[in-house]
C-alpha positions, 0 to 999 in steps of 0.5 A: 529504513529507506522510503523506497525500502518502506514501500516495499516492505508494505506490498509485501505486507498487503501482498502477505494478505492477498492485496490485489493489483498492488503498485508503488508510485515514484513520485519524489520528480514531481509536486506530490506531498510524499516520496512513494504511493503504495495503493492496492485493492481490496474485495471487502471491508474485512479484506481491508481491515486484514491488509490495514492490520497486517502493514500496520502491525508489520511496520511497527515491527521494523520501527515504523508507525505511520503519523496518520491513518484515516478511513479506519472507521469506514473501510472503503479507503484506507490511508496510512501516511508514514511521510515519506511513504503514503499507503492507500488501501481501496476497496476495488470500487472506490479506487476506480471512483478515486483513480490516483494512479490517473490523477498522478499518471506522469509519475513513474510505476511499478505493479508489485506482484507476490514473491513466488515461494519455493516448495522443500522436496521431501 
């Protein structure tokens, strides 16, 4: 799967499990460490935990382990490195303390929202 495609994949994972303010950052036109950041926010350690879970089990899936995860253990900040694609899962608070998205404010982004699900007429 493409890193673009990846990145996708987990918003709509952690959209799945009602992440809030969901963004993909491209960041391949600058000296970052990886492709795509995915970041999202959270209401809670168990809201964390969920969305964590839910990507991770998602990604495995389709073929996609990441090659490393810190933050498991604390829930505050989750990051979940799948190379190409970097996931940061923030409780709200910590992600207005960390502010990645100003930190790497020159690289394009785009806020993901969640796709709109069509009822069935009876």
């Amino acid at each position: 799967m493409a890193p673009k495609a990846l990145a996708r994949v987990c918003c709509q994972l952690a959209l799945d499990k009602k992440a809030e303010n969901v963004i993909i950052m491209d960041l391949r036109k600058m000296s970052a460490p990886t492709d795509y950041f995915v970041i999202c926010s959270a209401t809670s350690d168990k809201h964390v935990k969920a969305i964590v879970d839910n990507i991770l089990e998602g990604t495995q899936q389709r073929g996609h382990r990441p090659w490393h995860v810190e933050g498991y253990s604390a829930l505050r900040w989750v990051l979940m490195d799948y190379v190409d694609v970097v996931v940061h899962v923030f409780q709200e608070e910590t992600r207005r303390f960390y502010s990645l998205e100003t930190l790497w404010g020159d690289a394009p982004s785009e806020e993901v929202k969640p796709k709109l699900r069509r009822r069935r007429r009876v």
